[in-house]
C-alpha positions in Angstrom: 209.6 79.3 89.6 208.8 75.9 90.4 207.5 73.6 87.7 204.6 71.6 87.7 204.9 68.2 88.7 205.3 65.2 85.9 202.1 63.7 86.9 198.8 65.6 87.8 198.1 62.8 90.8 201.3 64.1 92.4 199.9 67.2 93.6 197.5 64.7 96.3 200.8 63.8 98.1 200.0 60.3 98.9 201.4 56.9 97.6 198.7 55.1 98.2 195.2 54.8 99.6 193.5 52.1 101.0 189.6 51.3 100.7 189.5 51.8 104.8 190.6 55.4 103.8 194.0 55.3 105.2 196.7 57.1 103.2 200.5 55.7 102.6 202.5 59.1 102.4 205.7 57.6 101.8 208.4 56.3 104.6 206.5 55.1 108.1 203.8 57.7 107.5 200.0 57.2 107.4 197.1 59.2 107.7 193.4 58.9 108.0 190.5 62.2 107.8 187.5 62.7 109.6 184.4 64.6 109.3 183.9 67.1 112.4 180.5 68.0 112.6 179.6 71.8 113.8 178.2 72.6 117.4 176.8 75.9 118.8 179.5 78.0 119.3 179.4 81.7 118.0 175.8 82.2 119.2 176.7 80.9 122.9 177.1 82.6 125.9 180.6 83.8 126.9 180.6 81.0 129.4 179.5 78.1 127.2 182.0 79.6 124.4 184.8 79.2 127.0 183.9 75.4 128.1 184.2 74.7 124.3 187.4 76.1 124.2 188.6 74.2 127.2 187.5 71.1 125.9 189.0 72.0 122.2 192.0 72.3 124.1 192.1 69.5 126.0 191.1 67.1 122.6 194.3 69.3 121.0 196.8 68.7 124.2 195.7 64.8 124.1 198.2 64.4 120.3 202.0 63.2 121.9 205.2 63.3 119.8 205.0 61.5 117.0 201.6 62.3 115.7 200.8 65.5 113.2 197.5 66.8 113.3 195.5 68.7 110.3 192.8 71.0 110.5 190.6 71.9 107.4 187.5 74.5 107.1 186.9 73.7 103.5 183.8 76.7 102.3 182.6 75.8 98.8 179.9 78.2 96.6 177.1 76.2 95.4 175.6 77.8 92.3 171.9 79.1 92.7 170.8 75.7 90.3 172.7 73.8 92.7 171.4 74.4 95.7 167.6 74.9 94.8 167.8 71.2 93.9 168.9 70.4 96.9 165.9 70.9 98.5 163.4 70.9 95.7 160.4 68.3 95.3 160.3 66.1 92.3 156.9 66.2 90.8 154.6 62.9 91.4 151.5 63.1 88.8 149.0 62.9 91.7 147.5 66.6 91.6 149.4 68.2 93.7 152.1 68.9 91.6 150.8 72.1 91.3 151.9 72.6 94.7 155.5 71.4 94.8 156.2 73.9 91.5 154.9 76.2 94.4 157.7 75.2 96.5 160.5 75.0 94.2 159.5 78.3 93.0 159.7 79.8 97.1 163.2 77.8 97.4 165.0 78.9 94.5 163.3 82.7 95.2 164.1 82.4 98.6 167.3 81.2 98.0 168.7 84.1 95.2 167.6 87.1 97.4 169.7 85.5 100.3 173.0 84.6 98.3 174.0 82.1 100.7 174.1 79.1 99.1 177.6 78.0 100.8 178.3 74.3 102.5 180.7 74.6 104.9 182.7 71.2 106.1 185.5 70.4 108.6 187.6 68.0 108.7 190.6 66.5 111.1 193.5 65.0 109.5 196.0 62.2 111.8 199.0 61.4 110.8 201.2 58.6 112.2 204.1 57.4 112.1 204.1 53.4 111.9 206.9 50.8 110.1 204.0 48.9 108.5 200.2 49.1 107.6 198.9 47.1 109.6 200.1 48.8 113.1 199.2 51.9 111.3 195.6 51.3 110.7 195.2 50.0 114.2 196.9 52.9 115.6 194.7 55.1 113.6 191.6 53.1 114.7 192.2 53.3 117.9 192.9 57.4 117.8 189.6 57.8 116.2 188.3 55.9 118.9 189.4 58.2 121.5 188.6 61.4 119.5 185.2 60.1 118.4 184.8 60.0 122.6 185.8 63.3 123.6 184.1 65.0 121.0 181.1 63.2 121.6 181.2 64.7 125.2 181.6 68.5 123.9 178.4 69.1 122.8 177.4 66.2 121.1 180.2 67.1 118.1 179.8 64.0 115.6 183.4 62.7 114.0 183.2 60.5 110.9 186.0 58.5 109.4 186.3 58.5 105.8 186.7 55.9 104.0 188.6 56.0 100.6 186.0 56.7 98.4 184.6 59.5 100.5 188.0 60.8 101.1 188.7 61.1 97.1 185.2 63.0 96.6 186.8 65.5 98.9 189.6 65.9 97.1 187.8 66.2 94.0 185.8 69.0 94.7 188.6 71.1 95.5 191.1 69.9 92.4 188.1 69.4 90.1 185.4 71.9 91.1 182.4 71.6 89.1 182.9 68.2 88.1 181.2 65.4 88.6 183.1 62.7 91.2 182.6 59.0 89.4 184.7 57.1 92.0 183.1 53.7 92.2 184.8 50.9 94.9 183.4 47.7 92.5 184.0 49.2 89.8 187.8 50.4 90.9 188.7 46.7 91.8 187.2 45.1 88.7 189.5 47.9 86.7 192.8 47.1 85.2 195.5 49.3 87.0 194.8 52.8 87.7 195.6 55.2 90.4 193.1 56.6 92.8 194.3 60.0 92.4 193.3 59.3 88.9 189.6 60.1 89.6 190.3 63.0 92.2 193.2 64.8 90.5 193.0 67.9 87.5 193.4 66.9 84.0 196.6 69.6 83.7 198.3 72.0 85.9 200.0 75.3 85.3 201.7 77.9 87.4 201.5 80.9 85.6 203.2 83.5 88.2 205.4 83.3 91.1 203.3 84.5 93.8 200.8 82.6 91.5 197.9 82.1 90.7 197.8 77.9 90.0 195.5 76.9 86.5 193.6 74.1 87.3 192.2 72.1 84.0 189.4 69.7 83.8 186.8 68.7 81.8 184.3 71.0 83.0 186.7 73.7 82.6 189.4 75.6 84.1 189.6 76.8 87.9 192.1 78.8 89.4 193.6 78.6 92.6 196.0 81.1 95.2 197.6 79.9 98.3 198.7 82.2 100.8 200.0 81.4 104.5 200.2 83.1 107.7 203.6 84.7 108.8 203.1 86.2 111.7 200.1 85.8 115.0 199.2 88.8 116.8 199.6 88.6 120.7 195.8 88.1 121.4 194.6 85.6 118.2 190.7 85.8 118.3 188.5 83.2 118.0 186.6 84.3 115.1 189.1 83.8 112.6 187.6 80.8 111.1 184.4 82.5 111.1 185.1 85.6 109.3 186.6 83.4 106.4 183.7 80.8 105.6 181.3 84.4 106.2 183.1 85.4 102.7 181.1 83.5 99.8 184.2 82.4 98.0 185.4 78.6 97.6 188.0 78.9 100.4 190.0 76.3 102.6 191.7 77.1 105.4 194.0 74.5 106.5 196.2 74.0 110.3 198.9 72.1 110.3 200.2 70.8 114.1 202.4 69.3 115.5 203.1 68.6 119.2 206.7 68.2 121.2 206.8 66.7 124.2 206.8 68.8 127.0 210.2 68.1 128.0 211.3 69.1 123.9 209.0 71.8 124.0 210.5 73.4 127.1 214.2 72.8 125.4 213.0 74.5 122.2 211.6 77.5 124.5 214.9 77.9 126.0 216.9 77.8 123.1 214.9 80.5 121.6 215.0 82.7 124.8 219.2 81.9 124.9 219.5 83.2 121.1 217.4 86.5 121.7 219.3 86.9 124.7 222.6 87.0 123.0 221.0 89.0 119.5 219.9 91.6 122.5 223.6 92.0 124.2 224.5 92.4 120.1 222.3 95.2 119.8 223.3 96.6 123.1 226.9 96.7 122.1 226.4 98.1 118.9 223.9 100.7 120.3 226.8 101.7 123.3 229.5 101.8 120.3 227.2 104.6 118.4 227.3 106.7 121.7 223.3 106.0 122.0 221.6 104.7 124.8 222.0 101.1 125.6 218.1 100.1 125.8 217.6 101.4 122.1 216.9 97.7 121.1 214.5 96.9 118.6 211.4 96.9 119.5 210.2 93.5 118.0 213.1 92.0 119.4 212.0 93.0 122.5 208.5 91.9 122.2 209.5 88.5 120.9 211.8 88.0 123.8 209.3 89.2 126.5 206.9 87.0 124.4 209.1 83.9 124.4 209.9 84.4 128.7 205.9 84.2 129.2 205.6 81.2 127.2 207.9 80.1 129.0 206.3 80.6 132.3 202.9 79.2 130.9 204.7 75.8 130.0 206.4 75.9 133.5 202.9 76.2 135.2 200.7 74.0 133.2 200.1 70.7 131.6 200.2 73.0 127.7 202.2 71.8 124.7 204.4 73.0 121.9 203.0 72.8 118.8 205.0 73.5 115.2 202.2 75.1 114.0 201.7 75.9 110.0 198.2 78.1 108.8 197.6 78.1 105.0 195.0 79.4 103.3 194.0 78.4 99.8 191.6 80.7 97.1 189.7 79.0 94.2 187.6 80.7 91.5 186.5 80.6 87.9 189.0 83.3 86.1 191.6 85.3 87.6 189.7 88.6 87.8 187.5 86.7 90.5 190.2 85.4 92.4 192.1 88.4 92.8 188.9 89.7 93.9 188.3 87.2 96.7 191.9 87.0 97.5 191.8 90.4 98.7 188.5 90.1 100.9 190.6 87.0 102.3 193.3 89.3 102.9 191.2 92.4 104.3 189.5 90.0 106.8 193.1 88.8 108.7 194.1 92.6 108.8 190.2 92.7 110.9 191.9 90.2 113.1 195.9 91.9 112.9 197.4 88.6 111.0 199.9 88.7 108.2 199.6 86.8 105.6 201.8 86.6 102.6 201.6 85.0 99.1 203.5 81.5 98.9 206.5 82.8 96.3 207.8 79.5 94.3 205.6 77.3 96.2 202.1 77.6 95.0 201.8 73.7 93.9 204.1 73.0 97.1 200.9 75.1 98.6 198.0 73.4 97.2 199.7 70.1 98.3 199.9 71.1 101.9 195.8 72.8 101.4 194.8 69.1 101.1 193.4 67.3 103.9 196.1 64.0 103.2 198.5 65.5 106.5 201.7 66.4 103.9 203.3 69.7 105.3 205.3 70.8 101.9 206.6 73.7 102.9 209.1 75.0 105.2 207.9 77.2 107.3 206.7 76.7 110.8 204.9 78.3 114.1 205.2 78.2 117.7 202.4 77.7 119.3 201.2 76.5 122.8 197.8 74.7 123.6 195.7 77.8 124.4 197.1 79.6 121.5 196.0 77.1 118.7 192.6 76.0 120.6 191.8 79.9 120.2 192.0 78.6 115.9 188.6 77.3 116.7 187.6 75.3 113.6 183.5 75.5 114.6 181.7 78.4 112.9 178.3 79.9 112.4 176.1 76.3 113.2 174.5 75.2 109.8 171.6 72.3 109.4 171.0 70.3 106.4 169.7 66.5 107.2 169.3 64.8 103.3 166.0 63.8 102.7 164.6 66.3 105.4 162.2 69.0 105.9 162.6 72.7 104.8 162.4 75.5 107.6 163.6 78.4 105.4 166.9 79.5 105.7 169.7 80.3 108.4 169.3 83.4 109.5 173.1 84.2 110.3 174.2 82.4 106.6 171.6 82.6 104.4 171.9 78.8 103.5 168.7 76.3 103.4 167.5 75.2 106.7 166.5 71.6 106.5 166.6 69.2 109.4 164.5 65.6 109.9 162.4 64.8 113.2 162.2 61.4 112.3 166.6 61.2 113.4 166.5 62.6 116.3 166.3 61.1 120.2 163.1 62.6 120.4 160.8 64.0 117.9 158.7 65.3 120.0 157.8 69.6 119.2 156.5 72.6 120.2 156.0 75.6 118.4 155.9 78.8 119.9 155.0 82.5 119.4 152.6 85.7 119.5 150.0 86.3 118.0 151.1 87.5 114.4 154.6 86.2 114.8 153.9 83.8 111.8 153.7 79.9 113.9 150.4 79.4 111.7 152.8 79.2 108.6 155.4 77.7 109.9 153.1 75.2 111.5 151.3 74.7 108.3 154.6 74.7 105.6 156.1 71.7 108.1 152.5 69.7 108.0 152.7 70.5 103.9 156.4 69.4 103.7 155.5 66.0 105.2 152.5 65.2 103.3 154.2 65.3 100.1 157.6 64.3 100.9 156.3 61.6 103.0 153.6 58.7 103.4 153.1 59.4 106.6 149.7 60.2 108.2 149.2 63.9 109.6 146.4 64.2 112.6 145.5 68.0 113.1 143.2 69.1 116.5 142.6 72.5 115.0 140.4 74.3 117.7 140.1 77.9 115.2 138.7 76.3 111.9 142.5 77.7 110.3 143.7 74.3 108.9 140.4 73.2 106.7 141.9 74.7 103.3 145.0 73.0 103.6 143.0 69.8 104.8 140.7 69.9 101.8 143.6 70.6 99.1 145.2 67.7 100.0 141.9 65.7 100.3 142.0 65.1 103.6 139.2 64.7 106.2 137.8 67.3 108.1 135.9 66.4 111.4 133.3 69.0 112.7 132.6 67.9 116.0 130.0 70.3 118.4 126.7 70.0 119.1 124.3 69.2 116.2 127.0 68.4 113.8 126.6 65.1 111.3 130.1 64.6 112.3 129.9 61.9 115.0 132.8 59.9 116.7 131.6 57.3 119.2 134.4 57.7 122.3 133.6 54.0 122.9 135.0 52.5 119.4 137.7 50.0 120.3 140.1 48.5 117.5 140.2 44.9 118.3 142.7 44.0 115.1 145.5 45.4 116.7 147.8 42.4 117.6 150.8 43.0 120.3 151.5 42.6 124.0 149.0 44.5 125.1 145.5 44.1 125.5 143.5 46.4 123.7 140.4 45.8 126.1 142.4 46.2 129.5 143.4 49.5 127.4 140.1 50.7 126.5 138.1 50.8 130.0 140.3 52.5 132.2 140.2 55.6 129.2 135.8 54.9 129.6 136.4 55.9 133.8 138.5 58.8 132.7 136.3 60.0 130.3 133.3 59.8 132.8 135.3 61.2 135.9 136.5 64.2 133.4 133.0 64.9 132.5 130.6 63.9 135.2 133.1 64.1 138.5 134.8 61.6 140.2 133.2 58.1 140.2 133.3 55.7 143.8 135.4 52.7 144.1 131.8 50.5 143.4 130.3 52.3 140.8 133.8 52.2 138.7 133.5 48.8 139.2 130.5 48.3 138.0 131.3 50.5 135.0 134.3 48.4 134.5 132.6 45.2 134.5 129.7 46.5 131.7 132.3 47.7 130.0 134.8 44.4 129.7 131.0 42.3 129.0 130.3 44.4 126.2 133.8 44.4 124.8 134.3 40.8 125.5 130.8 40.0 123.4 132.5 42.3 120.3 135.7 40.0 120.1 133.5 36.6 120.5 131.3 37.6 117.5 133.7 39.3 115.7 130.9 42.0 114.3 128.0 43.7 115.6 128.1 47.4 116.5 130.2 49.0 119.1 129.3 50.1 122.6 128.0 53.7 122.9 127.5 55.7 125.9 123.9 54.4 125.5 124.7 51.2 126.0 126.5 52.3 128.9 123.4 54.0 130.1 121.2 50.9 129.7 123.8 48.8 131.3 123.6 50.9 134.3 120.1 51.2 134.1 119.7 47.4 134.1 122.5 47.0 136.9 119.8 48.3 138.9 121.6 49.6 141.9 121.1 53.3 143.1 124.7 54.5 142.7 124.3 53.2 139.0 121.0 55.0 138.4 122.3 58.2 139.8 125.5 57.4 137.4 122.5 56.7 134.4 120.7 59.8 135.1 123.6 62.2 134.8 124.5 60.5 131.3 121.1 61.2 129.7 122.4 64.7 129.1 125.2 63.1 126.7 123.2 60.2 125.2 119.4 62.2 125.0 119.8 65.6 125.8 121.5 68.6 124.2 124.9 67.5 125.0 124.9 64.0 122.7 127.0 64.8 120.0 129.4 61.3 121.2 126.4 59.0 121.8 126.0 57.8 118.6 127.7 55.2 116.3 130.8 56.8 114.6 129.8 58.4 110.7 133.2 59.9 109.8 136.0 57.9 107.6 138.9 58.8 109.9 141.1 56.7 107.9 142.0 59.3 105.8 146.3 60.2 105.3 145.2 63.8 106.6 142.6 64.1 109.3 141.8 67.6 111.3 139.2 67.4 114.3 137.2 70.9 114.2 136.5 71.4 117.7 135.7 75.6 117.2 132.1 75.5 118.0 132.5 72.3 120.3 131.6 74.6 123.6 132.8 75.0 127.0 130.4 72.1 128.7 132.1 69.3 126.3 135.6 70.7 125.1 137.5 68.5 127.6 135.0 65.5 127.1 136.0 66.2 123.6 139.6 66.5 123.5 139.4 63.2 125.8 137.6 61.6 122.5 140.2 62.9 120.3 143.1 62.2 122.0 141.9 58.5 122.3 141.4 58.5 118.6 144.8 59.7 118.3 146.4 56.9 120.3 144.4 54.1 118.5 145.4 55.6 115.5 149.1 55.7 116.4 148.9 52.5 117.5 147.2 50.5 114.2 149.7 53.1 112.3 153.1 51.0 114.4 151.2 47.9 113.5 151.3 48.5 109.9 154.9 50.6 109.8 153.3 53.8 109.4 154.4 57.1 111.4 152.1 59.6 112.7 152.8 63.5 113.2 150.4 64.7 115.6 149.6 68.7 115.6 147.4 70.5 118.3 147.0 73.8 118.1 146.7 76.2 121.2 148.0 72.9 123.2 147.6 75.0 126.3 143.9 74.5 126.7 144.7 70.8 127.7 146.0 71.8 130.9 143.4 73.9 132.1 141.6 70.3 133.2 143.5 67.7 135.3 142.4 64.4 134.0 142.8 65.4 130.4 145.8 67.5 131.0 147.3 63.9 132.7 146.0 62.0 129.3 147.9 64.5 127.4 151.0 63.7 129.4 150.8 60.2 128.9 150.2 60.1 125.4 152.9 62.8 124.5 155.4 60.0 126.6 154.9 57.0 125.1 153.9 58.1 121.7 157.4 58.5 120.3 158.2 54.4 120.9 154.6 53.9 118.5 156.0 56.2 115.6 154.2 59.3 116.6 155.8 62.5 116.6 153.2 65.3 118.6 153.7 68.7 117.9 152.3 71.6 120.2 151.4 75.1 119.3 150.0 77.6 121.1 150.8 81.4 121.3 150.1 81.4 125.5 153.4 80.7 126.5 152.4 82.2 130.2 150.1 78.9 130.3 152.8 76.8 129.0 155.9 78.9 131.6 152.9 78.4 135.0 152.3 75.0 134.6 155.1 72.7 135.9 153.8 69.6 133.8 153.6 71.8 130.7 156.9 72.7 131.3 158.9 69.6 132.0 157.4 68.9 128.7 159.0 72.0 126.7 162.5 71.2 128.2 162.2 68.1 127.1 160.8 68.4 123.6 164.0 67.9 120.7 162.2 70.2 118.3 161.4 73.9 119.4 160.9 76.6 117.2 160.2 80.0 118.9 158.9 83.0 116.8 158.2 86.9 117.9 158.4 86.8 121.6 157.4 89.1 123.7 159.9 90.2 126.3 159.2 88.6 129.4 158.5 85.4 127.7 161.7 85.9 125.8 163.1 86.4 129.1 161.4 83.3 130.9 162.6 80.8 127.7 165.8 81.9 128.2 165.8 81.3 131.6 164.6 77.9 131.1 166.1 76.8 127.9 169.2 78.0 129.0 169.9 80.1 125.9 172.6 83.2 125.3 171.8 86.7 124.5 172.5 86.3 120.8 170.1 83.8 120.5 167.5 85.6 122.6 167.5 88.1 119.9 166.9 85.5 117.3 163.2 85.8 118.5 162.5 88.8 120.4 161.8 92.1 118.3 161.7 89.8 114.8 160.0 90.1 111.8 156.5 87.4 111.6 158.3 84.1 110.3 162.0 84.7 111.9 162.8 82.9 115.5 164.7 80.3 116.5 164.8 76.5 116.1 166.4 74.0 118.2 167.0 70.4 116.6 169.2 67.3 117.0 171.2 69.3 119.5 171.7 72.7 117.3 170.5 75.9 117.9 170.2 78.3 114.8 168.4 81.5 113.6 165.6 80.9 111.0 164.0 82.8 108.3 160.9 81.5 107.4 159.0 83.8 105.2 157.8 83.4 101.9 156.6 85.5 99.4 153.1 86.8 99.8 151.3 84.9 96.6 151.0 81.9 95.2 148.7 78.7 96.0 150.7 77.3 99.1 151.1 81.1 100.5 147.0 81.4 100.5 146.7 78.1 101.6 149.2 79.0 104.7 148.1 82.7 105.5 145.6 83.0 108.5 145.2 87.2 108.9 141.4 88.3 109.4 142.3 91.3 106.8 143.8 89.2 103.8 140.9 86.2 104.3 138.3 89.1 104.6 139.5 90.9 101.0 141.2 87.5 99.5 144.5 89.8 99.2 147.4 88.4 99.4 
């Protein structure tokens, strides 16, 4: 049994490390590690799954002679504590705590009846071979370079160098698991000598059997820690290896070692292999013909490996693939024995799924853990070959996973069971829709997102709530609710211009051609004369408001008298058909503004606005929205925007084109629109509407029905497995697309508490007050 080494840091197996992260391994080797970041794979379609692979391949393939490649899926447990403050709010003494205890009490609930609570990260080792640092860490600079690229182009995958001090926290979790990492780069250099593997590496080591398992002590306690490796491939390796591993909740690390031969040393190895099998086979023959039995009673493996080693053959003959020398280990680390032996053999019972053999590493458990580390040291003997298709098929990206620090809860994955939590604000395009049936649970979804932001944020939330459902979230948070239909004391004057607004527009040459939209939208199409004479009232009255500085603004009376006074008959016609909407039934916007609309939270209740004005009024308020967006970029404020049954703007063509034009160039003025609506056949038949959903970064699609499931798919371009992520769900479960990912969510909460009443919309529980 080997013993352990002299000094603790010796297990990291590098010399030294330099703040850039580069590792000295010893001799002319160097190494740096990246972060891979995961893409949708294992809920794709067939056909995307096999582009991936191609293009796995093809970043594999692009390693010459010379240059060893590692590949780590590191799984780590996070502790039910641990990951509830991950997402938890910290209480602000401005009377809503009340409501983020709420929350933390749905997380951590949410979060112990899942037993998720894993993190999953990847990682990609290099490892060069230069005479001096300085070539080394522009070779290695340079190879990032080129793998940062063609990732980039396989699904967006993100790679991310480490740098030294990131590099040791990942060492650190793994040698010093529930510990805390106090690596600091100022302090390190204003230190008198110490190693870096000082702060990364266990406080004592012991092997206490052969086939192990490793004692790992630190100050938090002791961990211990198994290594096994693989011995042996089956002919067809599937490509859910990786998967079925981090799907165990156990800390594991599974770590690929490669390295490539060029194809002319690859093809000599073949050959040599092929000429030694050869001449074990004629041995066998003889000795088979010498016991008077049959000459062809060979064994059977070494027929298999020679008919094996002829095809690889072939393959290398016929394409541009590789030779890689190929090592798979596979380290286990729990809390006491009993608990690793457990999740060593769930480790073990998940290759037999996929027919590998894997074996214990006898004398070379620290030898083991060495080689686990993502620092490109290969410490034990024992190799693979593999070709390019046969160690793409080890694809490192597994179930897809979302968790943006500093983000917005959206329950929990529905394939891992770990927090959902992604940020609008760091995408492309922030722009949302949310989608589902009646019942399927977008109201709460909806309404958690728009609670999430108002106290996790400053932001200011704008809410065109056309069914009265968002007042008691509204009013809890002391928001603003504006009633606007017929008869109301709510009044907003469509007219109001914000002159204060300084940037390279005009707010004026703004303002009127919205007045001639809102005319033509409500009274019909207005001649090329008459618009220009309500252009030119319009600019005078304007014009008068900035040269005074005060004084009231324009209202669609003043409109009226201006026409009136214009005197002409088009202008009087124009006149007449106003005094329904400054005198008669319909002049609920012909008065000054009374509402405070300056408010953090505002909601426009148009429910009992009526058929006769509900485009006039979603004209008003969309204007209102734009103005406010706009002052909000002035002062460095963002804006989410939520309108609820979106579709209705499309049943009118003026303010269905205002809509369009507003969701385009909002997301440059800080606003981030969100649609929802439960007609998707209204969204699917208009082309607009459409263009728009294709578009939008953030989708989240509850209960579908199935030929709306079927249409989204066709459009969105999504697999079968993730078609099922929101057809025949339960109210709250769908699926979200973010920032390029596309995951299963689970959304539900449990039915009491004050956000949960505050959220809930059914008839039956508002009628009884159940919950």
């Amino acid at each position: 049994m080997k013993a352990a080494p002299k000094r603790t840091r010796d297990i990291l197996g590098y010399r030294t490390m330099l703040p850039s992260g580069v590792a000295w391994l010893g001799a002319d080797e160097w190494s740096m590690t990246c972060r891979l970041s995961d893409i949708n794979y294992v809920a794709s379609a067939q056909s995307h799954q096999q582009a991936v692979l191609d293009r796995w391949a093809s970043v594999i393939n692009s390693f010459g002679a010379g240059t060893r490649i590692q590949l780590n899926v590191i799984n780590r447990v996070l502790d039910d504590a641990d990951a509830a403050a991950r997402v938890s709010k910290q209480l602000a003494a401005d009377g809503l705590d009340y409501l983020r205890d709420d929350f933390n009490r749905i997380v951590r609930e949410k979060l112990v009846e899942a037993s998720g609570n894993t993190v999953t990260d990847k990682y990609l080792t290099v490892t060069v071979q230069e005479p001096d640092q300085v070539k080394a860490e522009a070779t290695l600079t340079n190879r990032f370079n080129e793998l940062a690229a063609a990732l980039q182009a396989m699904e967006g995958c993100q790679l991310t160098r480490l740098s030294r001090a990131e590099r040791l926290e990942v060492f650190s979790q793994l040698l010093r698991p529930h510990e805390l990492f106090t690596f600091d780069e100022e302090e390190y250099n204003a230190a008198a000598r110490r190693a870096t593997a000082d702060y990364a590496a266990p406080w004592a080591i012991k092997t206490i059997e052969r086939d192990g398992p490793v004692q790992l002590t630190n100050g938090a306690g002791d961990s211990y820690h198994s290594a096994l490796w693989v011995r042996d491939y089956p002919a067809w390796l599937s490509d859910r290896l990786i998967t079925e591993l981090t799907e165990i909740k156990c800390n594991v690390n599974v770590s690929l070692h490669l390295e490539p031969y060029d194809q002319g040393e690859g093809m000599s190895l073949i050959e040599r292999q092929i000429s030694e099998m050869e001449m074990q086979t004629i041995g066998e023959r003889k000795k088979a013909q010498k016991q008077g039995i049959g000459d062809d009673m060979i064994p059977r493996k070494l027929v298999e490996a020679l008919d094996e080693a002829r095809e690889l053959r072939r393959e290398l003959a016929t394409s541009n693939q590789k030779v890689f020398s190929s090592l798979l280990v596979i380290g286990v680390t729990a809390d006491s024995e009993q608990e690793l032996d457990q999740n060593l053999k769930r480790v073990q019972t998940t290759l037999r799924k996929v027919s590998i053999q894997a074996e214990h590493l006898r004398y070379m458990q620290l030898d083991g853990l060495t080689t686990e580390l993502p620092v490109g040291r290969r410490m034990i003997p024992m190799r693979r070959t593999l070709t390019t298709a046969s160690a793409a098929i080890i694809v490192p990206f597994t179930t897809q996973e979302l968790y943006v620090p500093g983000g917005t809860w959206y329950g929990v994955n529905a394939k891992s069971s770990n927090a959902l939590v992604a940020d609008r604000t760091k995408t492309t395009n922030g722009n949302g829709f949310i989608l589902g049936t009646s019942g399927s649970g977008k109201g709460v979804f909806g309404k958690s997102e728009i609670a999430n932001v108002f106290l996790d944020r400053d932001d200011d939330i704008l809410i065109v709530d056309p069914e009265r459902e968002y007042e008691p979230l509204v009013t809890a948070f002391g928001g603003a609710t504006v009633r606007l239909h017929p008869g109301s004391a709510d009044r907003i004057n469509p007219l109001d211009i914000d002159l204060t607004v300084s940037d390279d527009t005009d707010p004026i040459r703004t303002k009127v051609p919205f007045v001639l939209s809102l005319l033509a939208a409500q009274i019909g199409g207005l001649t090329g004369g008459l618009a220009s004479t309500v252009d030119r009232i319009m600019r005078g009255l304007y014009q008068q408001l900035a040269a005074t500085g005060s004084g009231e603004q324009p209202t669609l009376t003043t409109l009226r008298d201006g026409l009136i006074n214009a005197g002409d008959t088009e202008s009087l016609s124009l006149a007449n058909a106003l005094e329904l909407y400054t005198d008669g039934s319909l002049d609920g916007f012909s008065k000054q503004t009374t509402v405070n609309t300056n408010n953090r939270i505002v909601s426009y209740d148009i429910s009992k606005l009526g058929d006769e004005l509900k485009s006039f009024g979603m004209m008003v308020i969309l204007d209102q929205i734009w103005t406010r967006v706009h002052r909000n970029h002035a002062d460095g404020r963002r804006t989410w925007i939520y309108i609820d049954e979106f579709h209705m703007l499309f049943r009118d063509p003026i303010s269905a084109k205002a809509f369009r034009e507003l969701w385009a160039r909002i997301r440059k003025y800080g606003g981030i629109p969100t649609g929802i609506t439960q007609n998707i056949e209204d969204v699917l038949a208009n082309d607009e509407a459409r263009i728009m959903l294709a578009n939008s970064d953030f989708l989240a699609l509850l209960g579908q029905s199935e030929t709306d499931a079927d249409s989204l798919c066709a459009m969105l371009n999504l697999s079968d497995e993730q078609r099922r992520m929101f057809h025949n769900v339960l109210p709250g479960q769908g699926l979200l697309r973010t920032g390029g990912r596309i995951l299963g969510f689970d959304n539900r909460i449990p039915q009491h508490g004050p956000l949960y009443e505050l959220y809930q919309t059914s008839f039956s529980q508002k009628k009884t007050g159940r919950a």
